[in-house]
C-alpha positions in Angstrom: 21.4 -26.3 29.4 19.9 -24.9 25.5 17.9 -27.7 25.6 16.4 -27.5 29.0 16.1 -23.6 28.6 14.1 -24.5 25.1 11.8 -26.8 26.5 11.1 -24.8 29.8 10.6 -22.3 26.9 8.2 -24.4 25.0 5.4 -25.7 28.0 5.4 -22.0 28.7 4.4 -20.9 25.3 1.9 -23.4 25.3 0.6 -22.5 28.7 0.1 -19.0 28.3 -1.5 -20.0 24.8 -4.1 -21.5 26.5 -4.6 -19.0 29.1 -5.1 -16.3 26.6 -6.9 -18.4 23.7 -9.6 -20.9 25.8 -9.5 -20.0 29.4 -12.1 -17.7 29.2 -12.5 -14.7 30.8 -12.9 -10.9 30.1 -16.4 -11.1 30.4 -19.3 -8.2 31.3 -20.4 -8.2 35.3 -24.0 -8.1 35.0 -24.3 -5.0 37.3 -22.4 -3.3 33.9 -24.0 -4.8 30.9 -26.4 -2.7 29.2 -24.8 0.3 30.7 -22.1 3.1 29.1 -19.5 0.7 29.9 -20.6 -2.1 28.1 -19.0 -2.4 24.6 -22.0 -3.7 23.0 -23.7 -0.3 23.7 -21.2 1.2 21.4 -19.5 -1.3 19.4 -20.3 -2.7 16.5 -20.3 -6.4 16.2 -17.3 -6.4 14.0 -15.5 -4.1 16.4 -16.6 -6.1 19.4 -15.4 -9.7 16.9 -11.7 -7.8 16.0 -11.4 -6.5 18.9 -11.3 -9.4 21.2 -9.5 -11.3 18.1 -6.4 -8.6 18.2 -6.1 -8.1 21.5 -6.0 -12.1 22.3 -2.9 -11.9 19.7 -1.4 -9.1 21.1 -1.6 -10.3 24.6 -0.1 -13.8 23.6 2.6 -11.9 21.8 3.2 -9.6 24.8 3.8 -12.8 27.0 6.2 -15.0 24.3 8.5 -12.1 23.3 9.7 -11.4 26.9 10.7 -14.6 27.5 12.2 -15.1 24.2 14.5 -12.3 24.9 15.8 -13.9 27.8 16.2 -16.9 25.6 17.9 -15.3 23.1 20.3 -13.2 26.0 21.0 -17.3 27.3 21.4 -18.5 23.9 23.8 -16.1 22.9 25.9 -16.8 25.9 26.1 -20.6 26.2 26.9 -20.7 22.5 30.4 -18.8 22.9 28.3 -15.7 20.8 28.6 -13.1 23.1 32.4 -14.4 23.9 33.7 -14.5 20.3 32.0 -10.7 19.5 34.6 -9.7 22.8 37.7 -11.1 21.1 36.8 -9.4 17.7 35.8 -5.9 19.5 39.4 -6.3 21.3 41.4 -7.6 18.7 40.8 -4.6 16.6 41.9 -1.9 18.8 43.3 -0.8 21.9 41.0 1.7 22.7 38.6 0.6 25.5 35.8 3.4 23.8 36.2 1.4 20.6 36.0 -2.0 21.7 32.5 -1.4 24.0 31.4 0.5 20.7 32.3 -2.4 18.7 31.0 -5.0 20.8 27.8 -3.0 21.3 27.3 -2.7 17.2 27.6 -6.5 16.8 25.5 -7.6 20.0 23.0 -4.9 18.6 22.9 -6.1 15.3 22.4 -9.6 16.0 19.4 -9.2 18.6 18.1 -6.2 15.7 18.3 -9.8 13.0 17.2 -11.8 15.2 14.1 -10.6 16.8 13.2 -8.9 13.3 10.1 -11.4 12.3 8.6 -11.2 15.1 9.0 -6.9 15.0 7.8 -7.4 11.9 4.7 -9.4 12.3 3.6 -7.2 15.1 3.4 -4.1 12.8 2.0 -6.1 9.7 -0.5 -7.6 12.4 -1.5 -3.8 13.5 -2.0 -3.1 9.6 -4.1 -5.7 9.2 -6.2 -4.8 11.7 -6.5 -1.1 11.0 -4.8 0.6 13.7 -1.4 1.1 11.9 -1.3 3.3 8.5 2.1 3.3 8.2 4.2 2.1 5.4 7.0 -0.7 5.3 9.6 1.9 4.4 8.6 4.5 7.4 8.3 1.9 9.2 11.9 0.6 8.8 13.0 4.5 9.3 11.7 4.5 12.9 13.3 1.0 13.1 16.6 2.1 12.2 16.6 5.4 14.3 15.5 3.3 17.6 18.6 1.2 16.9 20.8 4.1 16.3 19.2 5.8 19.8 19.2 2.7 21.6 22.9 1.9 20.7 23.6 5.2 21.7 21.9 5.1 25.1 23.3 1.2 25.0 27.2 2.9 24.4 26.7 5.5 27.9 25.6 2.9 29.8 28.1 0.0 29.3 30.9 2.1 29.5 30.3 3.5 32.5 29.2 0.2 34.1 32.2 -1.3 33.3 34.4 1.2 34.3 32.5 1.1 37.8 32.9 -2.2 37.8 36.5 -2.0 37.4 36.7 0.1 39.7 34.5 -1.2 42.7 34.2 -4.6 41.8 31.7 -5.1 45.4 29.8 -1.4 45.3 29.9 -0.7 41.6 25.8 -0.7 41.6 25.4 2.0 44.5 27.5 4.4 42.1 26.0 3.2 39.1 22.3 4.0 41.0 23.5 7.6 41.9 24.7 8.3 38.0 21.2 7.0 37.4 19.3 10.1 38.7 21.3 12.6 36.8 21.0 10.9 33.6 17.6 9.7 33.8 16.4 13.8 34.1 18.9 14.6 31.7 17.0 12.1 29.3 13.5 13.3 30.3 14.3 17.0 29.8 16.0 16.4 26.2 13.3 14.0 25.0 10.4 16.7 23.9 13.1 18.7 21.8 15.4 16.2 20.9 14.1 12.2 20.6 10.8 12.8 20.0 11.7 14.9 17.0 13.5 12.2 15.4 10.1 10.4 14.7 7.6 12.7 14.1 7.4 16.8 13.1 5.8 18.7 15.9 4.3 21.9 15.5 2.1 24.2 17.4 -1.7 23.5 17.5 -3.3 25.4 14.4 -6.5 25.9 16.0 -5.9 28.4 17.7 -9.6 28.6 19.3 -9.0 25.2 20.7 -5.2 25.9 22.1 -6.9 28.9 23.8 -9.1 26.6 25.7 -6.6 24.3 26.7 -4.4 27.4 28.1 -7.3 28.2 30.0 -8.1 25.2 32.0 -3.9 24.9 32.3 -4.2 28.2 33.8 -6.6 27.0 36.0 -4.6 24.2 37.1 -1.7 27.1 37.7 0.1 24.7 35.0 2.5 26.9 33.6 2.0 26.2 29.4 2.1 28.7 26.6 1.8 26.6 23.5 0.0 23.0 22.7 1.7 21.2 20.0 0.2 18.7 17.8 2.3 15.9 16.0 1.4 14.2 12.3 0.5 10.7 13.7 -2.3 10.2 11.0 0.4 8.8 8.4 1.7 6.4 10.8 -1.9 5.2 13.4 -5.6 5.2 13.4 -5.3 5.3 17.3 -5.7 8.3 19.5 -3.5 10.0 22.1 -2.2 13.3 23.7 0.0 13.5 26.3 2.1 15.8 28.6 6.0 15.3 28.1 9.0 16.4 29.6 10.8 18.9 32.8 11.7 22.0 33.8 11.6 24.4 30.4 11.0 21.8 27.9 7.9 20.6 28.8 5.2 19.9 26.6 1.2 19.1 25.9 0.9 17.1 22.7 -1.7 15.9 20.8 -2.2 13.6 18.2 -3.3 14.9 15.0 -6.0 11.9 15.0 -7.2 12.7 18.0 -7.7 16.4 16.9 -10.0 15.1 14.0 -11.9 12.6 15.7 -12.6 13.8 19.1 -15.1 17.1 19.9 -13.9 20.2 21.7 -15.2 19.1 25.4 -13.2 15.6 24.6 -9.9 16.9 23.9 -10.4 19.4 27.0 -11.3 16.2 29.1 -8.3 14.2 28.2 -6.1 17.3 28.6 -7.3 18.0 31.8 -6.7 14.3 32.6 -3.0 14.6 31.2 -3.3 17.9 33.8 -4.4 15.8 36.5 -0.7 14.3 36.8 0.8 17.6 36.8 -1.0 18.6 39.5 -0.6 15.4 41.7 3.0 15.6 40.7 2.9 12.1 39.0 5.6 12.8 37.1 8.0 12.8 40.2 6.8 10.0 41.8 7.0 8.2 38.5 10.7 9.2 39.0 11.2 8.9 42.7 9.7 4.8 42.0 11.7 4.7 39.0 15.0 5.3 41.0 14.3 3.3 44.3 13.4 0.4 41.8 16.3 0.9 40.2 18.6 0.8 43.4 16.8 -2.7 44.3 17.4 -4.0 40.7 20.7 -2.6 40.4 21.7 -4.4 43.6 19.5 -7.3 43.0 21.4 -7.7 39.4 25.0 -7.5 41.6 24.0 -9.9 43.6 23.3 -12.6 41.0 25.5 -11.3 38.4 28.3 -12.4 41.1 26.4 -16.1 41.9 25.7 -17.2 38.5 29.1 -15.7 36.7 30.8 -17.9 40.2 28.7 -21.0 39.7 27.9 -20.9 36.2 30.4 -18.5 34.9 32.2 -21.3 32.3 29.0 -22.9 30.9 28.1 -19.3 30.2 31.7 -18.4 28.5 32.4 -15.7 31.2 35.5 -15.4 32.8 34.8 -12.5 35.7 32.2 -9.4 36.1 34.2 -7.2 34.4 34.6 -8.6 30.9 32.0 -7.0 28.7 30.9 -10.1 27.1 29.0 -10.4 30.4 26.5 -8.0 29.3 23.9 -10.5 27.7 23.6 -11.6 31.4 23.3 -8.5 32.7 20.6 -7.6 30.1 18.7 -10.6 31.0 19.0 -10.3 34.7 17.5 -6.7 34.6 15.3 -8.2 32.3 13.7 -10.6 34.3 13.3 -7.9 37.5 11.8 -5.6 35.7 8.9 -8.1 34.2 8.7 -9.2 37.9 8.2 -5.9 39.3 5.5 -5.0 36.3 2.4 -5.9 38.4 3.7 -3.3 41.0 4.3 -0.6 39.3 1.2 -1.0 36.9 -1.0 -0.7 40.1 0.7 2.2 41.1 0.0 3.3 37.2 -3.2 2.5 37.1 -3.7 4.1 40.7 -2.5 7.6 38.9 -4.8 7.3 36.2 -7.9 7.0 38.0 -6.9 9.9 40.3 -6.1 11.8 36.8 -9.9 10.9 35.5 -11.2 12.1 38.6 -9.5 15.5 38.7 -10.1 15.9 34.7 -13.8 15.6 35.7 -14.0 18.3 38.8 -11.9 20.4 36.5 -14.2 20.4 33.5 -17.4 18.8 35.2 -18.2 17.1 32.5 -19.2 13.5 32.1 -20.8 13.1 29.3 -17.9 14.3 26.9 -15.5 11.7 29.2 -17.5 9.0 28.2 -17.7 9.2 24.5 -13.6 10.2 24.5 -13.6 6.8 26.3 -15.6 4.9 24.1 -13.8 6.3 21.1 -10.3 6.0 22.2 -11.3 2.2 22.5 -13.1 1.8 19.4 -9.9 3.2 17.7 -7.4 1.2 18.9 -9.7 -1.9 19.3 -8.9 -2.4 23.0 -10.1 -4.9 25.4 -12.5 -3.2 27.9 -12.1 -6.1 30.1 -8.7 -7.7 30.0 -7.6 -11.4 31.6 -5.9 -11.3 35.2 -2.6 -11.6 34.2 -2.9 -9.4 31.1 -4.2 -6.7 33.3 -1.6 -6.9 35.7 1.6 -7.3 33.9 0.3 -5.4 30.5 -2.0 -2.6 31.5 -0.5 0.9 32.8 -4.4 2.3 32.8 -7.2 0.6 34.0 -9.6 -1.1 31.6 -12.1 1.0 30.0 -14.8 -1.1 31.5 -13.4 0.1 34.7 -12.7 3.5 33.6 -16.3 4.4 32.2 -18.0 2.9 34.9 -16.7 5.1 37.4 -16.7 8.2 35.5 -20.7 7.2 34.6 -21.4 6.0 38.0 -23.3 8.0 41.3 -20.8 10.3 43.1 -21.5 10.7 46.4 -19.5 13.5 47.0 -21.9 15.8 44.4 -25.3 13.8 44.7 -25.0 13.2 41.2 -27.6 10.8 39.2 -26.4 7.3 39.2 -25.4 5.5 36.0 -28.6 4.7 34.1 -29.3 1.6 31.9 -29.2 2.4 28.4 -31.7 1.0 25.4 -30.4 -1.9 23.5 -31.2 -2.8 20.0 -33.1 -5.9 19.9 -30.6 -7.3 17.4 -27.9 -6.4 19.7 -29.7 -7.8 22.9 -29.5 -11.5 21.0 -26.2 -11.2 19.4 -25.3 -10.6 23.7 -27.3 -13.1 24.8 -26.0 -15.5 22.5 -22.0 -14.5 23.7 
């Protein structure tokens, strides 16, 4: 069965290597080139050359490391890994809190080894490119803090499940589904004031000129905000962002210290009103209505095959019944798998969000122009690919392309008779360099 799993492992690798490397696409529509969304109208050629070079990587990347979790989740099982770390955990104590805590550490630990080159070249391959400043030893700080929070999070959950399982060996999912709502707010409304801060140092916005602003078009949204807080990202990224975080009393607008110094005035106000745009529409609770009734089809999706593969399978895997804990690789890799499937669905909805978030940012501030060059920047800074592959759009991309996104912020609305998108000049050295792509 390793060997099959390897080789199935293997053609796909090598598939999806071709697909992102030589099968083309992620080209300009004619009706766009030469207009604001083209990236040779505000590009350089290097940007345009690293930019399609990184984001080729990252993409192939994206589309090996999902599967090679699964592998590794297999792996661990077939080999007897995941049942030797549930003998040690329960030979050492008879305390079922200490032996999920100790199977959890070594399980942990392992996958933390394990998949630590490839973490690894993924933030030395950001360096090289210019989008990460951070350093190797900050770097292994937020590394060590995400495996101390996700152990953590890891630690709630499996005890819990277990015990449900224990329990209610046929309806353990339904009661594990309602815990979910519960703990996923609790999560959302500690994030801003306690997660977040384990990262970064947040602080409210100095400018105080600038926060006023902000506070204004909030107050025109009827967004209820009295501070913006910025965060020291410029140690750790090149890229830009700002968001809107957390529920209830604790939530938050941030922004990104880089975007403060390299976006105007009327472009931070445009992607704040975007980020206000989701208030508004009540994206947030959506998000977390889809979340949940995802989570009930996974949760009983993942009962469902837990119970066929543990009954078919259950002694090439090493697993005895449900209930032992060593069952948890399958688990991970079962949720795994749905949740990668379900990706294309609830990126659409995603990407849906966002566009209705552009469009309100724009009848909230009016203005075009500065939406535009926030656009253009925010992709020049991270390098991103304004027109993505297929698959890489559907499975990677939460926000539609920038292509997409500066096109119909540029283009004629009917609804206020506005001018339609106009062609812009291009350089005659960059009309060849085009023509020549």
């Amino acid at each position: 069965m390793g060997i099959v799993a390897l080789l199935i492992f293997g053609v796909y690798v090598l598939c999806m290597y071709w697909y992102i490397f030589h099968s083309g696409g992620g080209t300009i529509p004619r009706a766009m080139q030469g207009t604001a969304a083209d990236p040779v109208m505000f590009m350089s050629e290097k940007e345009l050359y690293l930019s399609g070079e990184y984001s080729k990587i990252r993409n192939f990347l994206f589309f090996v490391a999902t599967p090679l979790e699964w592998l590794i989740y297999f792996m661990i099982l077939i080999m007897g890994v995941s049942r030797y770390f549930e003998k040690v955990a329960t030979s050492q104590t008879k305390w079922k809190l200490l032996q999920n805590a100790s199977y959890l550490f070594l399980l942990s630990l392992l996958l933390y080894v394990v998949l630590f080159p490839l973490n690894y070249y993924r933030y030395n391959l950001s360096k090289t490119y210019g989008i990460s400043t951070q350093g190797f030893s900050s770097w292994m700080r937020d590394g060590i803090i995400d495996f101390w929070v996700n152990f953590g999070m890891s630690f709630i959950i499996v005890t819990v499940l277990y015990w449900l399982i224990k329990k209610s060996a046929k309806r353990w999912w339904l009661y594990a589904w309602f815990l979910t709502i519960p703990f996923t707010i609790f999560v959302m409304f500690i994030q801003p004031v306690v997660i977040d801060p384990l990262y970064n140092d947040f602080y409210p916005l100095k400018n105080k000129e600038l926060e006023a602003k902000i506070l204004s078009i909030a107050s025109q949204a009827n967004i209820p905000a009295e501070h913006v807080y910025e965060v020291n990202m410029a140690e750790k990224t090149n890229a830009l962002n700002a968001y809107v975080t957390g529920i209830g009393s604790n939530s938050r607008i941030v922004l990104w210290d880089t975007t403060l110094n390299r976006l105007t005035d009327n472009e931070i106000l445009f992607i704040m009103a975007h980020e206000m745009g989701h208030y508004v529409e009540k994206h947030i609770y959506f998000g977390i209505a889809g979340y949940l009734l995802l989570t009930l089809i996974g949760l009983w999706l993942t009962a469902k095959c837990l119970r066929w593969f543990i009954g078919r399978y259950g002694k090439d895997l090493k697993i005895k019944k449900i209930g032992d804990i060593g069952s948890y690789p399958l688990f991970l890799l079962l949720t795994s798998v749905l949740l990668f499937a379900s990706s294309p669905l609830s990126n659409y909805v995603s990407r849906y969000q966002e566009n209705r978030a552009d469009q309100y940012a724009i009848s909230l501030t009016g203005d075009r122009e500065s939406a535009i060059t926030a656009f253009q920047k925010l992709t020049i800074s991270g390098l991103s690919e304004v027109n993505p592959q297929l698959l890489v759009k559907w499975f990677r991309y939460t926000h539609p392309p920038m292509l997409e996104r500066i096109y119909k912020v540029a283009e004629k609305s009917e609804e206020n008779k506005e001018e339609p998108l106009k062609e812009v000049p291009i350089k005659e050295e960059q009309k060849k360099e085009y023509q020549k792509k």
